[in-house]
Backbone of each chain as ProteinMPNN parsed JSONL, in Angstrom:
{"seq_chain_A": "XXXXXXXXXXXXXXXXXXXXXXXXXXXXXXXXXXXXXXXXXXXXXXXXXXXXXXXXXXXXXXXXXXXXXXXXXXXXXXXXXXXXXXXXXXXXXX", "coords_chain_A": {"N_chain_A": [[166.755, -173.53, 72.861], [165.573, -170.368, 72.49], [163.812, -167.64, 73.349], [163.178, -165.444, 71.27], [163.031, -161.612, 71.008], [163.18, -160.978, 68.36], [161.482, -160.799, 65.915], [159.367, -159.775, 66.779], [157.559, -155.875, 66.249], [156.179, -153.591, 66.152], [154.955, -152.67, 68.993], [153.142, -153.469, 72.215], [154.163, -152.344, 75.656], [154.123, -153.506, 79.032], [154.773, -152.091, 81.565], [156.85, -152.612, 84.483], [155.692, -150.922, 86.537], [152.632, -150.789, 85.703], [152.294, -149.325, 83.46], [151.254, -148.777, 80.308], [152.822, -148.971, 77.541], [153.506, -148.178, 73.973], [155.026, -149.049, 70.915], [157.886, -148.636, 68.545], [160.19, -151.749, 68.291], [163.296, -150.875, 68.21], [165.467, -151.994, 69.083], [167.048, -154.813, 71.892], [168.129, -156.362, 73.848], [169.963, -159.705, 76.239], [168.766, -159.054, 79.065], [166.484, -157.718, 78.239], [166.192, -155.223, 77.953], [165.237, -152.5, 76.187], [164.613, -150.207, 72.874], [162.659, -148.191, 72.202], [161.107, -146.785, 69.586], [159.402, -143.842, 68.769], [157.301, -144.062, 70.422], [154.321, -144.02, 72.352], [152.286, -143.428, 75.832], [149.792, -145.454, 76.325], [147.302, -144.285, 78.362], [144.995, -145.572, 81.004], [141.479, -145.32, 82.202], [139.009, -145.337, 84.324], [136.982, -143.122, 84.633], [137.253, -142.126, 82.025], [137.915, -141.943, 78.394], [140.547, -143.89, 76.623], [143.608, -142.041, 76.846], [146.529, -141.1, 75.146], [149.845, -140.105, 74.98], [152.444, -138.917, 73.883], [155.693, -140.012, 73.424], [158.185, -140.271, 72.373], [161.249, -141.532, 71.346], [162.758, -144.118, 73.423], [164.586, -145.538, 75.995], [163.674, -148.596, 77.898], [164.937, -150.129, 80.991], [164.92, -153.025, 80.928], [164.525, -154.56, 83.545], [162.195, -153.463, 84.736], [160.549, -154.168, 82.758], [157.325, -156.147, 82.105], [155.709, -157.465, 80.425], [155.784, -157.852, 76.632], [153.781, -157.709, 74.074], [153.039, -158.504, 70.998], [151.559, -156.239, 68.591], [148.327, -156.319, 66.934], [147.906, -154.999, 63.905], [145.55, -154.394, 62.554], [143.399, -155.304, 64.308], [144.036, -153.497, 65.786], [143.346, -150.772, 64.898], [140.682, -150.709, 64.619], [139.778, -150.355, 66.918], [137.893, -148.678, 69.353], [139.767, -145.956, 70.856], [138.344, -144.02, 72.554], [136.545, -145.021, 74.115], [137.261, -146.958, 75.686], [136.7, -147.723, 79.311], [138.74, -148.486, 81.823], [140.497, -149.955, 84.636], [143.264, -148.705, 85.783], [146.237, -150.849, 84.943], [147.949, -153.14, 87.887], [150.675, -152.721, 89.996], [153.551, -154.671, 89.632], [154.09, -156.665, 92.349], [156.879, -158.545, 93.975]], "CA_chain_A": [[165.585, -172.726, 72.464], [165.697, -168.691, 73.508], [162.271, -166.73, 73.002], [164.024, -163.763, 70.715], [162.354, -160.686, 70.367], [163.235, -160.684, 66.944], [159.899, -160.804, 65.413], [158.585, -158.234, 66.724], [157.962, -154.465, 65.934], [155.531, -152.592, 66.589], [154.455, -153.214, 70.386], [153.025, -152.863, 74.014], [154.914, -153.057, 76.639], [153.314, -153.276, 79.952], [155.533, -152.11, 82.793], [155.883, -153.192, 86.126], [154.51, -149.908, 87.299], [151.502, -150.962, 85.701], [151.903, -148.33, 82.494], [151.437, -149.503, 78.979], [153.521, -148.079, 76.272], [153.538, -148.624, 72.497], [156.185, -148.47, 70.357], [158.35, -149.716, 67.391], [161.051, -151.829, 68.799], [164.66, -150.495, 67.535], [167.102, -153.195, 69.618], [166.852, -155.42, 72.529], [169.414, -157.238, 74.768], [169.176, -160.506, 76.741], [168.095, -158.455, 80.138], [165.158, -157.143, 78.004], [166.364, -153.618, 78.212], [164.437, -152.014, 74.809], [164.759, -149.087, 72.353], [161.394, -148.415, 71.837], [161.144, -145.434, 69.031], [158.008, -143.599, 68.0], [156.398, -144.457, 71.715], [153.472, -143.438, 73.143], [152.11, -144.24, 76.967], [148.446, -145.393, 77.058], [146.973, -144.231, 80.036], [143.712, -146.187, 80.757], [141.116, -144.633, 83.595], [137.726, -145.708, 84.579], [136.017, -142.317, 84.139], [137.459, -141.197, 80.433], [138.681, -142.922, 77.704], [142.075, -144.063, 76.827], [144.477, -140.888, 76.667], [147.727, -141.384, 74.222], [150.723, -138.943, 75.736], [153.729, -139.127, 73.357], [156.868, -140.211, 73.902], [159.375, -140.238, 71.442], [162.652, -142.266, 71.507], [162.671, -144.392, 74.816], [164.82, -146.806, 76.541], [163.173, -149.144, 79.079], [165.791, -151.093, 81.299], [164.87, -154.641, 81.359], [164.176, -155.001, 85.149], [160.853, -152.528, 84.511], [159.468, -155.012, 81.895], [156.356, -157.226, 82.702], [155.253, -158.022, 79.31], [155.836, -157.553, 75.555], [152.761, -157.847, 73.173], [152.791, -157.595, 69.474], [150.073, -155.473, 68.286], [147.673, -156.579, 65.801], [147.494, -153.433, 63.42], [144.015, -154.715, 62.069], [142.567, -154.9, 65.797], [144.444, -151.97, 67.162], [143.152, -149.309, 64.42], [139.442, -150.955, 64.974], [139.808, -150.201, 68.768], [137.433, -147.107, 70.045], [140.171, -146.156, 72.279], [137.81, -142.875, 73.471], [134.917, -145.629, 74.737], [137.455, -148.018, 76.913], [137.022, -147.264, 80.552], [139.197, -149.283, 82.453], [141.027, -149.14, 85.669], [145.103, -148.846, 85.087], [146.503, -152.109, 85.505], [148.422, -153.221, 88.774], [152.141, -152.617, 89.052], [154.109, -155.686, 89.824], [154.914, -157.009, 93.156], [157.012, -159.878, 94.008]], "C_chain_A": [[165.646, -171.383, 73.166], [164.085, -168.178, 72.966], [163.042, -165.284, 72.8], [162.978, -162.962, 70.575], [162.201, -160.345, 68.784], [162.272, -160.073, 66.23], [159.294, -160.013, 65.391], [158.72, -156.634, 66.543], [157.394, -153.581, 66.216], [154.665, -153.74, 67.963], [153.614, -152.603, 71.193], [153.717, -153.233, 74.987], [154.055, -152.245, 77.99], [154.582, -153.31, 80.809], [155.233, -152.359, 83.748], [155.415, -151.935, 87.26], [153.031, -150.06, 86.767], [150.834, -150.259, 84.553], [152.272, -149.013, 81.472], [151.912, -147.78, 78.252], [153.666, -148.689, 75.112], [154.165, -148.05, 71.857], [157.111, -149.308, 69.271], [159.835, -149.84, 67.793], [162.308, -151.958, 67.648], [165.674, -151.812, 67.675], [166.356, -153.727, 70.735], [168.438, -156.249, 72.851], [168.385, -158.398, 75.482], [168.772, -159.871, 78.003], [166.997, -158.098, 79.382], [165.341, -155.329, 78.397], [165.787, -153.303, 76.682], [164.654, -150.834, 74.814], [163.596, -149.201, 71.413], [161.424, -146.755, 71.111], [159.41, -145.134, 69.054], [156.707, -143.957, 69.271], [155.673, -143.727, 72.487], [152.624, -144.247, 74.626], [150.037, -144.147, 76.626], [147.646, -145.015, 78.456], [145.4, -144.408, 79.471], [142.734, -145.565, 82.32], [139.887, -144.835, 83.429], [137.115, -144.653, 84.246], [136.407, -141.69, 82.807], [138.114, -142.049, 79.91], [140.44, -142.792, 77.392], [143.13, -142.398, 76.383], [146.25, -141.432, 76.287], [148.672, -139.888, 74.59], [152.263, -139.596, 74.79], [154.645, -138.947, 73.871], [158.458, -139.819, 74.083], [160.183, -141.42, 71.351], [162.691, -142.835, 73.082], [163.409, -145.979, 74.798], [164.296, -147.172, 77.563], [164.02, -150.397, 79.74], [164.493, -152.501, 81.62], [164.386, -155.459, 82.459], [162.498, -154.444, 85.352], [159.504, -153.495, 83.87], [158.823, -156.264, 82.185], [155.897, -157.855, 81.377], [155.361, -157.433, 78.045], [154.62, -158.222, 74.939], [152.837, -157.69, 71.983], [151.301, -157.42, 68.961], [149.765, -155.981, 67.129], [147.48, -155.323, 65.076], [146.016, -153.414, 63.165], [143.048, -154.098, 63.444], [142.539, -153.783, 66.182], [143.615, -150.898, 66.799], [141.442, -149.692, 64.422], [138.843, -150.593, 66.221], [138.886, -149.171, 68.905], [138.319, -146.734, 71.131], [139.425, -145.087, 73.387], [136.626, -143.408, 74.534], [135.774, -146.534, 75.754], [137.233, -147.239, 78.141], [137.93, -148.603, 81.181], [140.434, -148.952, 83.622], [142.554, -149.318, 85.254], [145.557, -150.108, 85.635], [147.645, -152.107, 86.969], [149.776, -153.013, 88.215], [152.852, -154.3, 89.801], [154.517, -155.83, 91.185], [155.271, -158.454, 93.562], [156.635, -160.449, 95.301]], "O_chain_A": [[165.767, -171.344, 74.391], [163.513, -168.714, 72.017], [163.379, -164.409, 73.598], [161.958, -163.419, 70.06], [161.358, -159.662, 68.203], [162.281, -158.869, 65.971], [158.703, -159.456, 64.466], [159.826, -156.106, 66.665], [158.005, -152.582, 66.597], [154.128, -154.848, 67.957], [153.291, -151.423, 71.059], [153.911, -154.426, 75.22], [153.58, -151.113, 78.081], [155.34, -154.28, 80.834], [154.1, -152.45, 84.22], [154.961, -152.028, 88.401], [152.177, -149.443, 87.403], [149.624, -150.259, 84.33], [153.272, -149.731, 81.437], [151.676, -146.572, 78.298], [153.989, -149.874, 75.177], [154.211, -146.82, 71.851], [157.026, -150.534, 69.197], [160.643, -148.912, 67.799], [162.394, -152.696, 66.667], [166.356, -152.409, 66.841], [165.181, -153.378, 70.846], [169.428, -156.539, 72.179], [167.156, -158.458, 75.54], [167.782, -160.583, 78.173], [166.076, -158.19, 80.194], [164.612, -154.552, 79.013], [166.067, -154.238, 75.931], [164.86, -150.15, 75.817], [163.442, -149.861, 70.385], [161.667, -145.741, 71.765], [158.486, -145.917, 69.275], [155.502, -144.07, 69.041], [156.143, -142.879, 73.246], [152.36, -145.449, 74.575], [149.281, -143.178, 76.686], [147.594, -145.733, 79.454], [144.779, -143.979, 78.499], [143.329, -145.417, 83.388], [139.46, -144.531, 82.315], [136.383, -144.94, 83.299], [135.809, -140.656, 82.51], [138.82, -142.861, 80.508], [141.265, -141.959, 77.77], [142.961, -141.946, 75.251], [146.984, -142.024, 77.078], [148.185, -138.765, 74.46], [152.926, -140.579, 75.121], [154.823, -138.038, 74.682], [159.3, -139.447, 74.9], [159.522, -142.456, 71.266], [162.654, -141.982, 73.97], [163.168, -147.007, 74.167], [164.248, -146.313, 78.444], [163.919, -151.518, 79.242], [163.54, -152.645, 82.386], [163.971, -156.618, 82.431], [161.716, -155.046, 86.088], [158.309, -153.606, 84.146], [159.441, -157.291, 82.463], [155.721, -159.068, 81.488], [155.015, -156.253, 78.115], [154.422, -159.379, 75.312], [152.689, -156.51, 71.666], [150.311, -158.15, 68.94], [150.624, -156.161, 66.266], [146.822, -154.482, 65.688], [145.324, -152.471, 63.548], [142.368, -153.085, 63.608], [141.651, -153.108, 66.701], [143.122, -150.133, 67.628], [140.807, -148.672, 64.154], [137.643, -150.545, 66.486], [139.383, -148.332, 68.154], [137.969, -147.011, 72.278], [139.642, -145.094, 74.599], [136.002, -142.768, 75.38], [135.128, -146.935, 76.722], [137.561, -146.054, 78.09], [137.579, -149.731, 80.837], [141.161, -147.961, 83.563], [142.879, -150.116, 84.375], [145.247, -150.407, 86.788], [148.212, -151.029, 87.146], [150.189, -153.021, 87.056], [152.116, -154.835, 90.631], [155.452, -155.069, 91.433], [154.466, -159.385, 93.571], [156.705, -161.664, 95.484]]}, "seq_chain_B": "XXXXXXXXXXXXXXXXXXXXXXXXXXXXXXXXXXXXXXXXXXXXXXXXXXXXXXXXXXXXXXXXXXXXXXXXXXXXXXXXXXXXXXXXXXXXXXXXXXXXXXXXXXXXXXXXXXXX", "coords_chain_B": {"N_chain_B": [[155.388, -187.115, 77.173], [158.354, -185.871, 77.836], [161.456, -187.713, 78.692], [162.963, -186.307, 81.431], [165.12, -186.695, 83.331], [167.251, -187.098, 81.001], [167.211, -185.166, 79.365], [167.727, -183.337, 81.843], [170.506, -184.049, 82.188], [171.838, -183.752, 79.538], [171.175, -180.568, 79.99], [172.825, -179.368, 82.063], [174.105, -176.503, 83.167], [176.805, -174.507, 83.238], [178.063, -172.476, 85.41], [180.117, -169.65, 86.213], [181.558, -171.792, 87.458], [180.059, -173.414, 88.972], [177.297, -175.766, 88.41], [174.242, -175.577, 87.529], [171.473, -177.31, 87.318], [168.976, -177.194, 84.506], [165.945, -177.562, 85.487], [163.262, -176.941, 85.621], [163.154, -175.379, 82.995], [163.537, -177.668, 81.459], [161.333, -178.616, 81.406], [158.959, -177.007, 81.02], [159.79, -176.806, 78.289], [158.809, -179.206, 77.098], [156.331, -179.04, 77.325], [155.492, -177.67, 75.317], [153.654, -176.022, 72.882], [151.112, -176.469, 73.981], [148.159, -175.594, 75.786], [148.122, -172.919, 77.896], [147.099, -171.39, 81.129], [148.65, -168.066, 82.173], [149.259, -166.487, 85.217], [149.869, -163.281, 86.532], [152.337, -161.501, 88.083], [150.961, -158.792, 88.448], [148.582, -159.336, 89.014], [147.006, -159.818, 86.574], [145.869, -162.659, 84.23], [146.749, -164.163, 81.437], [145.525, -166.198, 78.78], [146.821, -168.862, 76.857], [148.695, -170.105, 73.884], [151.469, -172.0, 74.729], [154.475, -171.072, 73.145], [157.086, -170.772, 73.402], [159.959, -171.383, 75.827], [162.436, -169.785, 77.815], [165.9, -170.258, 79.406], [165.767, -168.636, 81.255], [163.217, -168.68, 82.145], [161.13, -166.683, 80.783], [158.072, -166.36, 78.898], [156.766, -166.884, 75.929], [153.795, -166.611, 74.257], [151.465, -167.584, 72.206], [148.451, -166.18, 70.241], [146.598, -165.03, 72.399], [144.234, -164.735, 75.086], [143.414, -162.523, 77.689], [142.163, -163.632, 80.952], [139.895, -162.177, 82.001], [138.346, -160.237, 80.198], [136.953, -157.674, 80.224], [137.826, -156.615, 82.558], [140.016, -155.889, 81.768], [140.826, -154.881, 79.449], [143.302, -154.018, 77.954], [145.078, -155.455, 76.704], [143.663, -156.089, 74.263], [144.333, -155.459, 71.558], [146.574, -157.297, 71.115], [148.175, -160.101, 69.752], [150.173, -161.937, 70.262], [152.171, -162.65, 73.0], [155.467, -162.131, 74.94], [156.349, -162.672, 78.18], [158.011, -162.173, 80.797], [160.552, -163.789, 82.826], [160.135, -163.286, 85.193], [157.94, -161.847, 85.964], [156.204, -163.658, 86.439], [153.706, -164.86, 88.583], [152.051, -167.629, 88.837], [152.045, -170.542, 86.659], [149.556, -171.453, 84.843], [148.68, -175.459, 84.468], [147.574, -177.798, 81.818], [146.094, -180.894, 83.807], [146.285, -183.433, 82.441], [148.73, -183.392, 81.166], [150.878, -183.261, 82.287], [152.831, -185.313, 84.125], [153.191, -185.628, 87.247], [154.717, -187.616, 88.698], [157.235, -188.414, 87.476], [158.426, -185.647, 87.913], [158.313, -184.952, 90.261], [160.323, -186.992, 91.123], [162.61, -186.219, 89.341], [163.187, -183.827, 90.534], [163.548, -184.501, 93.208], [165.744, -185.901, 92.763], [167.252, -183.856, 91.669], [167.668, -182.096, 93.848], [169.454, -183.273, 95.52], [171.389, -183.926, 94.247], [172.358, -181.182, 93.921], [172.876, -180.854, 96.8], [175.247, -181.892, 96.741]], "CA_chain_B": [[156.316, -186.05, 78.106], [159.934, -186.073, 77.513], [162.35, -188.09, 79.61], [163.395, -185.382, 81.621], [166.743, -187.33, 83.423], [168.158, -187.125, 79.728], [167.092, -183.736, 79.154], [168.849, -182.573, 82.742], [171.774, -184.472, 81.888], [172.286, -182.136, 78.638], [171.409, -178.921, 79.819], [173.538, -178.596, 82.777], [174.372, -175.22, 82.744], [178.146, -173.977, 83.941], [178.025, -171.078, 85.49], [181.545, -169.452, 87.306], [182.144, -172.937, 88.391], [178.931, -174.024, 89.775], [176.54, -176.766, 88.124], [172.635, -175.083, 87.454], [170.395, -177.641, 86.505], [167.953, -176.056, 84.327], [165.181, -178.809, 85.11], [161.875, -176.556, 85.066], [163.003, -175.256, 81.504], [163.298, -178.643, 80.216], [159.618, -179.304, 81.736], [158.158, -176.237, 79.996], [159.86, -177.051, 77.117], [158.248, -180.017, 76.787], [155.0, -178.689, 77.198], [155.605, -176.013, 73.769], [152.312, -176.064, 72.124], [149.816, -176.744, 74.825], [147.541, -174.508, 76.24], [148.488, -172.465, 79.671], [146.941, -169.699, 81.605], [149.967, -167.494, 83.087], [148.902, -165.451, 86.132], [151.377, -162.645, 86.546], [152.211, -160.547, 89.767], [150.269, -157.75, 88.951], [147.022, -159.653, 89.078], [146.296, -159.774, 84.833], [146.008, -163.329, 83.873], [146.764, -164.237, 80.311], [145.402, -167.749, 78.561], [147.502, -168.961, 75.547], [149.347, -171.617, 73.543], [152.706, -171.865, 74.881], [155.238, -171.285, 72.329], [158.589, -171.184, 73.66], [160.502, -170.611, 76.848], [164.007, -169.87, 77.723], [166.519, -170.577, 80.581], [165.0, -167.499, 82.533], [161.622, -169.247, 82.197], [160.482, -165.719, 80.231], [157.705, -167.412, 77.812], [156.622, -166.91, 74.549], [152.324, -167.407, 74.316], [150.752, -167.192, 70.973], [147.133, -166.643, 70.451], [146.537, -164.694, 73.613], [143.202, -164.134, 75.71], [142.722, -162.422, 78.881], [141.108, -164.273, 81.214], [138.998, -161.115, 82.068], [139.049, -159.002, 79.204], [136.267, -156.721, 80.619], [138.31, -155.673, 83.702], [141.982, -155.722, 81.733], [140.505, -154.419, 77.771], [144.558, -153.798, 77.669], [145.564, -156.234, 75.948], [142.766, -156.435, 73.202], [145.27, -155.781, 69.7], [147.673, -158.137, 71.488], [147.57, -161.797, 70.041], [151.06, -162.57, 70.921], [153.012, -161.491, 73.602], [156.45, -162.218, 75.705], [156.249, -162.771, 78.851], [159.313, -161.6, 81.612], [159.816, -165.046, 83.813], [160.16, -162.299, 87.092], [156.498, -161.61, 86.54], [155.358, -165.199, 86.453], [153.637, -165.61, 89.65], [151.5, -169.038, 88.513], [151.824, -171.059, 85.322], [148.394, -173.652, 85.393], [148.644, -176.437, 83.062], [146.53, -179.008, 82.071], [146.793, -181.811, 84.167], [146.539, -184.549, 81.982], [150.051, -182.847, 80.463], [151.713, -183.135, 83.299], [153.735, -186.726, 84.368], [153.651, -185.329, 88.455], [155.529, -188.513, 89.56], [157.968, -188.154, 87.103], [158.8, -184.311, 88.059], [158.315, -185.033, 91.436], [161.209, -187.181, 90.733], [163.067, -185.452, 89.096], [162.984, -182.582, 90.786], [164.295, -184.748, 94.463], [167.072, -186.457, 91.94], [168.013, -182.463, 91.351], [167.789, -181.443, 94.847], [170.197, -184.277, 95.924], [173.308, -183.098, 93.517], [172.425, -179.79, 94.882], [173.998, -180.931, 98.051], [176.495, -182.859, 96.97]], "C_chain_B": [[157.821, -186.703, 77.841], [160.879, -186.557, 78.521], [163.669, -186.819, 79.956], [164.521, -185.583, 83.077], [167.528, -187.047, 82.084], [168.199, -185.389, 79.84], [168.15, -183.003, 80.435], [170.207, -182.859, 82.564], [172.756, -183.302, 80.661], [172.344, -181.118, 79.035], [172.024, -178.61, 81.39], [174.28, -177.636, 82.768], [175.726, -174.499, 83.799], [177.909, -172.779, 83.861], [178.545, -170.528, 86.377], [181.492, -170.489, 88.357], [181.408, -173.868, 88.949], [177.93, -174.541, 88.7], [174.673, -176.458, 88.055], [171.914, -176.315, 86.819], [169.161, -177.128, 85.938], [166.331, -177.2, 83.888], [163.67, -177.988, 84.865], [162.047, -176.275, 83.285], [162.802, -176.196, 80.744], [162.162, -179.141, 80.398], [158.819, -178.463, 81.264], [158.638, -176.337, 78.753], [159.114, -178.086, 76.233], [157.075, -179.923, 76.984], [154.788, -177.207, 76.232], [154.227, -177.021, 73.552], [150.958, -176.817, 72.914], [149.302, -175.214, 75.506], [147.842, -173.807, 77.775], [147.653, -171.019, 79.859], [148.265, -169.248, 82.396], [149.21, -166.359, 83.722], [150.237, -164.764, 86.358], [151.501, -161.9, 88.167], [151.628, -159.455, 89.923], [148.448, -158.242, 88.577], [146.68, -160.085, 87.632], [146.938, -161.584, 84.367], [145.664, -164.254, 82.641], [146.699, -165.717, 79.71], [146.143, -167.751, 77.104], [148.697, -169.718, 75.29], [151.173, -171.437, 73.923], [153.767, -171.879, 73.72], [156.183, -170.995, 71.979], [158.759, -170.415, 74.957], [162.364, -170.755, 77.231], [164.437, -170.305, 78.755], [165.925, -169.731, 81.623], [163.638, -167.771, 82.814], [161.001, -167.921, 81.54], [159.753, -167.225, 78.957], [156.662, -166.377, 76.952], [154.72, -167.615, 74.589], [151.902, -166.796, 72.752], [149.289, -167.175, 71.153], [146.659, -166.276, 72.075], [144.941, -164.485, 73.943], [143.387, -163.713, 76.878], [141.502, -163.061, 79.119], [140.032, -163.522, 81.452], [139.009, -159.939, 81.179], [138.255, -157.529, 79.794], [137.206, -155.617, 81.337], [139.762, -155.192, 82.873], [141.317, -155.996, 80.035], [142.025, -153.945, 77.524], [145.318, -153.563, 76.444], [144.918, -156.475, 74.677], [143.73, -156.184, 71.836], [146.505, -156.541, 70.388], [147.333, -159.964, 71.071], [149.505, -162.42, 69.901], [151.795, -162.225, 71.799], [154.103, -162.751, 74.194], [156.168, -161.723, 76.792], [157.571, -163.404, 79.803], [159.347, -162.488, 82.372], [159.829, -164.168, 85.392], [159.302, -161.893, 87.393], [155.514, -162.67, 86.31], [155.017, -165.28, 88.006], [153.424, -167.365, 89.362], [151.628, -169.368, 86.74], [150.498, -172.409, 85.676], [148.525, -174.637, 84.028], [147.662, -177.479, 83.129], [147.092, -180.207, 82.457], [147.388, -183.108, 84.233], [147.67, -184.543, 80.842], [151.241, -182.962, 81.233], [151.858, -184.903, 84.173], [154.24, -186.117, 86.593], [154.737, -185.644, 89.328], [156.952, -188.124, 89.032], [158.799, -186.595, 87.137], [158.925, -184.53, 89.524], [160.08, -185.764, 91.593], [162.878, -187.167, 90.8], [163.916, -184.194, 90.0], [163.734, -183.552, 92.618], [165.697, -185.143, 93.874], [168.134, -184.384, 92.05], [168.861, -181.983, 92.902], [169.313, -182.235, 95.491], [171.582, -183.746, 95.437], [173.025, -182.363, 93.765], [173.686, -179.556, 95.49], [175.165, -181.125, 97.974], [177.643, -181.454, 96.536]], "O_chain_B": [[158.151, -187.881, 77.697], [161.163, -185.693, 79.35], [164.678, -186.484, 79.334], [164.687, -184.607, 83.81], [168.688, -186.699, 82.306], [169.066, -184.65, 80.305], [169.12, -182.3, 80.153], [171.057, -181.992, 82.766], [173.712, -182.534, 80.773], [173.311, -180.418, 78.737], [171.652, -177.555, 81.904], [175.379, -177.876, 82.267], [175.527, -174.069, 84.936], [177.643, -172.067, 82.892], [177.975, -170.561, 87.467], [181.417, -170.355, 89.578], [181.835, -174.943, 89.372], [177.634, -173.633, 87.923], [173.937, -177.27, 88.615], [171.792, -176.222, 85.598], [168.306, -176.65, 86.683], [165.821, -177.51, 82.812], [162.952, -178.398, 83.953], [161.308, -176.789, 82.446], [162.195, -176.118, 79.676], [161.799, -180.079, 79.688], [157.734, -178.958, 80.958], [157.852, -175.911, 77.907], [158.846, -177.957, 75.039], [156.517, -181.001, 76.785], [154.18, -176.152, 76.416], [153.923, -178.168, 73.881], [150.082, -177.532, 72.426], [149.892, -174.143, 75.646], [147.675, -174.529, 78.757], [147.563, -170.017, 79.15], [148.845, -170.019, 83.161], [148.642, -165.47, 83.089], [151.347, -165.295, 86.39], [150.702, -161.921, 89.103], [151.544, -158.913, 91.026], [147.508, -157.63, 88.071], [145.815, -160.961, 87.663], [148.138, -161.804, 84.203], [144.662, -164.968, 82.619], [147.613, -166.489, 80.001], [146.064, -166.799, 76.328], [149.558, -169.98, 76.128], [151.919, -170.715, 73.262], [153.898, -173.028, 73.297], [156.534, -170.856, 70.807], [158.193, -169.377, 75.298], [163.19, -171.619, 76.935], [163.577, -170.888, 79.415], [165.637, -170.15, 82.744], [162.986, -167.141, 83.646], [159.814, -168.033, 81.849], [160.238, -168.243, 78.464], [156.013, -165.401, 77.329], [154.438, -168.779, 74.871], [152.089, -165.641, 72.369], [148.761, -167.913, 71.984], [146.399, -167.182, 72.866], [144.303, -164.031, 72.993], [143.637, -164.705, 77.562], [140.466, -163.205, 78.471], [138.982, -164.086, 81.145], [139.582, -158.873, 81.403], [138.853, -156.453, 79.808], [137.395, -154.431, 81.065], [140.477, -154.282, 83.293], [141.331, -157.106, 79.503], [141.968, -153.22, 76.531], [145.799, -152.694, 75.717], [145.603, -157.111, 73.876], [143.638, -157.118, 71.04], [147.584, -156.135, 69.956], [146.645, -160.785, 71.677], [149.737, -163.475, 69.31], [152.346, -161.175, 71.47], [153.863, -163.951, 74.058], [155.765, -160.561, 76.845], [158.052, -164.535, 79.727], [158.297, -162.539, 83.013], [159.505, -164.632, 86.485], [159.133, -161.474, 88.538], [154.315, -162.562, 86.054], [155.897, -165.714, 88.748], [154.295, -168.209, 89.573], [151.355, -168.587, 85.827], [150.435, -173.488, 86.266], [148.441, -174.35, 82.834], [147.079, -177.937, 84.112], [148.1, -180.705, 81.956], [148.158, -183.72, 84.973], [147.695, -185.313, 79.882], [152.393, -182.779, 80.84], [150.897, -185.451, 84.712], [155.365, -186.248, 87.074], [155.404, -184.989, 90.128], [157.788, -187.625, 89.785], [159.76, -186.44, 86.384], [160.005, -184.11, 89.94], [160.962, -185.09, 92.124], [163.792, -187.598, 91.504], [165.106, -183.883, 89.953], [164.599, -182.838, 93.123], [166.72, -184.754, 94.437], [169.261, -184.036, 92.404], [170.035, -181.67, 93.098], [170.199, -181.487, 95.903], [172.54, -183.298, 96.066], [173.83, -182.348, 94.696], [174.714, -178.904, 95.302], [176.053, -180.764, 98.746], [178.862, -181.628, 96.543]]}, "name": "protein", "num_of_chains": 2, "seq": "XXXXXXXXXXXXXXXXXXXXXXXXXXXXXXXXXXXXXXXXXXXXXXXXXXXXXXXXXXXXXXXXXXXXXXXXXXXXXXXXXXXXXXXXXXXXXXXXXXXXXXXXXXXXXXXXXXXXXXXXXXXXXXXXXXXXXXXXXXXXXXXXXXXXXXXXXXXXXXXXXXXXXXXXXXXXXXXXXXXXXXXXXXXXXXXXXXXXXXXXXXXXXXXXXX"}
């Protein structure tokens, strides 16, 4: 049994600095290194709402990545993202 | 729960010469389609139906909730995600899913060919 990325395409990926990025995944290896096109970084901040900072074309090595999400399109484009406040998530330590 | 002596027996895993038993995988494998919260290392802990994991223990949750969505609104258009097994701090399971003795086990049977 492997858990392939296959499936998925349009994403979030939460790094282990703690920064979400969204993006439509191109390729993937088994390290989880990604070619995330069309990617933009959410940045989330308690006093203003969510701020979208384009990307472009982005590889993210594999060692960085804390979590893959596939985005609901339904949910996502329902979202207010100008009303979330929220604090930026932690970054990973082992 | 899956007789998980058989299961280690199969998936001994050669690797440049040396003998990996891959006994947690075959104990989350056998718990696909039950419910788990996974706490991760940066604090955000995600509830949802297990539904697959690999040799690296990275797992596969369908049907996702944060347990706090308030504090971690993140994740909200996320209802499936992959999950990296290097940011697994805790997996909790339910505990009437879980055969203790039999992992307990297990799991000294492993340690034993370790040594040998």
């Amino acid at each position: 049994m492997s858990t392939a990325l296959e499936s998925y395409i349009n994403l979030a990926v939460v790094t282990s600095d703690g920064r979400m990025i969204v993006g439509t995944l191109k390729g993937f290896d088994q390290t989880i290194n990604l070619i995330l096109d069309e990617s933009h970084e959410r940045v989330f901040s308690s006093s203003q709402g969510v701020e979208q900072v384009v990307l472009g074309l982005y590889i993210v090595r594999g060692d960085n990545v804390a979590v893959i999400g596939e985005i609901d399109e339904d949910t996502d484009s329902s979202l207010d993202l100008g009303n979330i406040r929220a604090e930026p998530l932690n970054s990973i330590v082992h | 729960m899956l007789d998980l002596q058989l299961q280690i027996t199969y998936l001994n895993d050669y690797t440049f010469g040396f003998i990996k038993t891959l006994l947690f995988y075959s104990f989350f494998k056998s718990l696909v389609g039950k419910d788990v919260v996974v706490e991760l290392k940066n604090d955000l802990s995600i509830c949802g139906t297990l539904h697959s994991v690999d040799q690296y223990l990275n797992i596969k949750l369908t049907d996702i909730s944060v347990t706090d969505p308030e504090k971690y609104p993140h994740m909200l258009s996320v209802k499936n995600c992959f999950i990296r097994g290097s940011v697994v701090r805790y997996v909790q399971l339910p505990a009437d899913e879980v055969d203790t003795q039999l992992l307990q086990d297990a799991a000294r049977k492993e340690a034993l060919q370790q040594k040998q």
